[in-house]
TIPA-152443 format. One record per residue (C-alpha): residue in one letter; z, x negated, y negated. Coordinates in steps of 0.25 Angstrom, whole numbers, plus 2048, in hexadecimal, padded with zeros to 3 digits. Layout:
N
aZXY
...
***
This chain:
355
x3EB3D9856
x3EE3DB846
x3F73E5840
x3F13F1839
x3F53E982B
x3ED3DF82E
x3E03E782F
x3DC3E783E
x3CD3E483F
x3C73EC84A
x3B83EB850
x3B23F7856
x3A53F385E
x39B40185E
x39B408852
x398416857
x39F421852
x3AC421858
x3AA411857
x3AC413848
x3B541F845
x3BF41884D
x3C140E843
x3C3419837
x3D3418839
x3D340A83D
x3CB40882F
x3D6410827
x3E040882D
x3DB3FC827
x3D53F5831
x3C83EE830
x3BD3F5838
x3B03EC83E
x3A63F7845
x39D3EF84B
x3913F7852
x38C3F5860
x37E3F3864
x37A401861
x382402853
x37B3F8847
x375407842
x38440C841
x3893FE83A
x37C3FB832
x37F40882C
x38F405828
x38C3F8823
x38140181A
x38B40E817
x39840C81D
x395419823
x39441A832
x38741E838
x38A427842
x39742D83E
x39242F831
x39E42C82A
x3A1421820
x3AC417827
x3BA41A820
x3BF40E819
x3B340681A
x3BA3F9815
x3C03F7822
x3B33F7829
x3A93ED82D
x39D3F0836
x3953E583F
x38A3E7847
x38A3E2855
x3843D5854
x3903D084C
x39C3D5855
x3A33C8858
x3A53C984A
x3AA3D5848
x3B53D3854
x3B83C584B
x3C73C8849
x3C93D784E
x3D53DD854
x3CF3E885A
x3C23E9860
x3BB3FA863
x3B23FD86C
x3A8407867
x39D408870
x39A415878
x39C416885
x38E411889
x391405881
x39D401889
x3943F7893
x3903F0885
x39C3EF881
x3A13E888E
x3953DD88D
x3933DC880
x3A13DE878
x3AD3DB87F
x3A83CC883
x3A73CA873
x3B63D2871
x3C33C886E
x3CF3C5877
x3DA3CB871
x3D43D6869
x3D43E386F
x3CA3EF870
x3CB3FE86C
x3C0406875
x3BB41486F
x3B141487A
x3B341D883
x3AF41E893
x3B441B8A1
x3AD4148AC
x3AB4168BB
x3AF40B8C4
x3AA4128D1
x3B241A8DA
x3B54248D0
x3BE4188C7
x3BC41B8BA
x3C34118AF
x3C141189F
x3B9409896
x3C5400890
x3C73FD89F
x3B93F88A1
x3BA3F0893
x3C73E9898
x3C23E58A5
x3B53DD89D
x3BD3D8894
x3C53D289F
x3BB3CC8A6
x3B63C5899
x3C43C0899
x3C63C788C
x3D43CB888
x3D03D9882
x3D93E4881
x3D33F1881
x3D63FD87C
x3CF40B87A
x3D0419873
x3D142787A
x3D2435874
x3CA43F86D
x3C443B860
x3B643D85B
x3AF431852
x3AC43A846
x3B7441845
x3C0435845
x3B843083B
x3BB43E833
x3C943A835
x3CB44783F
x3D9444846
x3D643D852
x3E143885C
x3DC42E868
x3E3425872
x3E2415871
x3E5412880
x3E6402884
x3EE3F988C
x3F63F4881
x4003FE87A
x4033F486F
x3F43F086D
x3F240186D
x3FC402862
x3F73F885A
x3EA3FF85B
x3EE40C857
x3F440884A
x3E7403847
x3DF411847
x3E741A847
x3E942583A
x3EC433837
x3DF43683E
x3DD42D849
x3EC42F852
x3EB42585E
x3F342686B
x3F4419872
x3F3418885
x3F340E88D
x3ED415898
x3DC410895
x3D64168A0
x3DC4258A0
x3DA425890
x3CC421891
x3C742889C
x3CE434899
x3C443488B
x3B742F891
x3B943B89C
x3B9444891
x3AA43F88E
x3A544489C
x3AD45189A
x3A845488C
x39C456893
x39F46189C
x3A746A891
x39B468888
x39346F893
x39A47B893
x39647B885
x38747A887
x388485891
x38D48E889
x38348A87E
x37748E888
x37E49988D
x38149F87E
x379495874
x38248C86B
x388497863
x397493866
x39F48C871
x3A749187C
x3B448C87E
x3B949388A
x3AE48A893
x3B147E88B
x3C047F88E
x3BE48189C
x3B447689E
x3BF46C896
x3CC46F89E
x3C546C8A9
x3BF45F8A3
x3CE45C89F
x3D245F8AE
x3C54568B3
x3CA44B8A9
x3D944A8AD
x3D34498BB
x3CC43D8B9
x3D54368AF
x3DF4368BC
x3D54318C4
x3D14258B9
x3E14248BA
x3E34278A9
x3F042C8A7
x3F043C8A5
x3F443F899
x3E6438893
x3DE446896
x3E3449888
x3DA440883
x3D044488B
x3D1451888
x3D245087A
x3C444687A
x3BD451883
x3C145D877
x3BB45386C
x3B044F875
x3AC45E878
x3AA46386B
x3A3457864
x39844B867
x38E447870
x39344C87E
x39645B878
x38645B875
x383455883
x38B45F88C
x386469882
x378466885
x37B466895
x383473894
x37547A88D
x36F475899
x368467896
x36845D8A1
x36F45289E
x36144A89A
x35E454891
x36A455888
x36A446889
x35A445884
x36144E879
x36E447875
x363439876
x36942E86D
x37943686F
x38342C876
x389435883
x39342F886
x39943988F
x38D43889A
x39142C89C
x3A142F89F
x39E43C8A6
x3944348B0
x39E42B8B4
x3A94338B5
x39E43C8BF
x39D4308C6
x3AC42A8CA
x3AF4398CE
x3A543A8D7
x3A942D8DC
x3B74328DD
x3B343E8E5
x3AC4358EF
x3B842E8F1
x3BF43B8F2
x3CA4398E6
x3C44478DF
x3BB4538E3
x3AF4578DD
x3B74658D8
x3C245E8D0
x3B54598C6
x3AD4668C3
x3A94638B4
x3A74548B6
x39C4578C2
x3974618B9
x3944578AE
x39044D8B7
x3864578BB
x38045A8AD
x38044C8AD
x37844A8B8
x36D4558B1
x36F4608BA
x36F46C8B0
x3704778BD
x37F4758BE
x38847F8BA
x39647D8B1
x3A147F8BF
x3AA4868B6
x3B148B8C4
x3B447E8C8
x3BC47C8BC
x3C64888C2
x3D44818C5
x3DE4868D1
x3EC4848D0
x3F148E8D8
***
């Protein structure tokens, strides 16, 4: 890997929105950006080539100098010569990713993964993307270390240079140093762990949550009409998603302290983006087909997260490591998700006893 004076050149594959603003420090820090878009993206880079403005986050790239932009088709040339390769898909891209990236990656060149997610093993095993990229890179034989970026941050906002702080967690605490000094600035604070699994899950377990506080939020719209929020039934549903969380996190084996991170990623994720309109829409009532038909074209990642997560603790309860009544808000959620609108919020249930 290059010093930061000789001009790292990194390659981000999927330009999405969080894809790109990523890059805004790195840019500033001199190093030479190569967004290449995935299948899905030649509308976002045939429109930088044309502007220099990106498409969706509808800002022009800062430093622009320091960015070249490729469509898919011409990857191994992009990842000619790179010292850092991002992966930049959303989480319904990551099987992509698998088949059709990693088996095109160099040895030796490591990844920095922004996409966000967990999967369920069976028996209630829950393990983090970076994990699963690991273990197809090693079947490939590549030698690949990977990396990946936890913490509350939102695209835009990054790219309006709003103070953002996130954690780079990987195996390697030099590699992540080395990292670091490459994007961070007076905007962007990076916190480094080692521990993968319990940074990663502990974000991804803030998408399924999301869901449930953001419900509280379209019931009280149906009850009142959207004239302002209620934040007494919002707190209460998030301390105990934070309780819900810190659960599972022990039970993926994440060191503790990482609920931080999930917590503060489930406050950014609450009051802004595309799981907020969902849970909103489920909260008023819709089924969970309906709001979907409504947010068409929208990327809900968060269904996808909470389904999984309904499902290894289910599995966890067959095998009689948990009980149904430690997961209140989760069942709920995986209620909604199952399109049954007749379910109440258990608020009760949310009622601690410590005496």
């Amino acid at each position: 890997m290059k010093t930061l004076a000789e001009h790292p050149v990194i390659t981000v594959i999927g330009c999405g929105m969080m894809g790109s603003a990523i890059t805004w420090p790195a840019a500033e820090n001199g190093c030479k950006i190569r967004l290449v878009g995935s299948v899905l993206d030649d509308k976002i880079i045939e429109h930088a080539k044309k502007t220099g403005e990106h498409l969706t986050l509808k800002r022009p790239f800062r430093t622009p100098e320091n960015y070249e932009f490729y469509y898919f088709s011409e990857l191994d040339r992009a990842l000619d010569g790179a010292d850092l390769t991002i992966c930049g898909v959303s989480s319904f891209g990551l099987d992509w990713y698998l088949e059709n990236v990693i088996p095109r990656l160099h040895d030796g060149v490591p990844v920095l993964s922004i996409t966000k997610g967990m999967l369920h093993l069976g028996e209630g095993k829950m393990i983090s993307y970076p994990e699963k990229m690991e273990e197809v890179a090693a079947k490939l034989g590549k030698k690949i270390d990977f990396m990946a970026v936890g913490g509350p941050c939102t695209s835009y906002e990054l790219a309006d240079l709003d103070p953002s702080h996130v954690t780079f967690c990987g195996r390697k605490p030099e590699m992540l140093r080395t990292v670091r000094s490459w994007f961070e600035a007076p905007y962007y604070m990076v916190s480094l762990s080692t521990d993968v699994r319990g940074v990663e899950c502990a974000v991804a377990l803030k998408n399924a949550y999301a869901l449930g506080i953001t419900i509280s939020i379209g019931l009280a719209y149906k009850r009142e009409g959207r004239v302002f929020d209620h934040y007494n039934s919002q707190a209460c549903v998030f301390e105990q998603a934070v309780k819900e969380m810190t659960h599972l996190l022990a039970l993926c084996e994440g060191q503790p302290e990482n609920i931080l991170l999930g917590a503060g990623d489930l406050y950014v994720t609450v009051y802004g983006g595309r799981t907020r309109k969902l849970g909103i829409l489920l909260g008023e009532g819709k089924s969970f087909t309906e709001a979907r038909e409504i947010l068409a074209g929208v990327t809900l990642e968060s269904t996808a997260i909470a389904a999984r997560t309904v499902e290894a603790v289910k599995a966890l309860e067959k095998l009689g490591k948990v009980k149904p009544e430690e997961f209140p808000l989760l069942h709920h959620i995986g209620d909604r998700l199952d399109n049954r609108t007749d379910v109440e919020m258990p608020w009760a249930a949310f009622e601690s006893n410590n005496l």
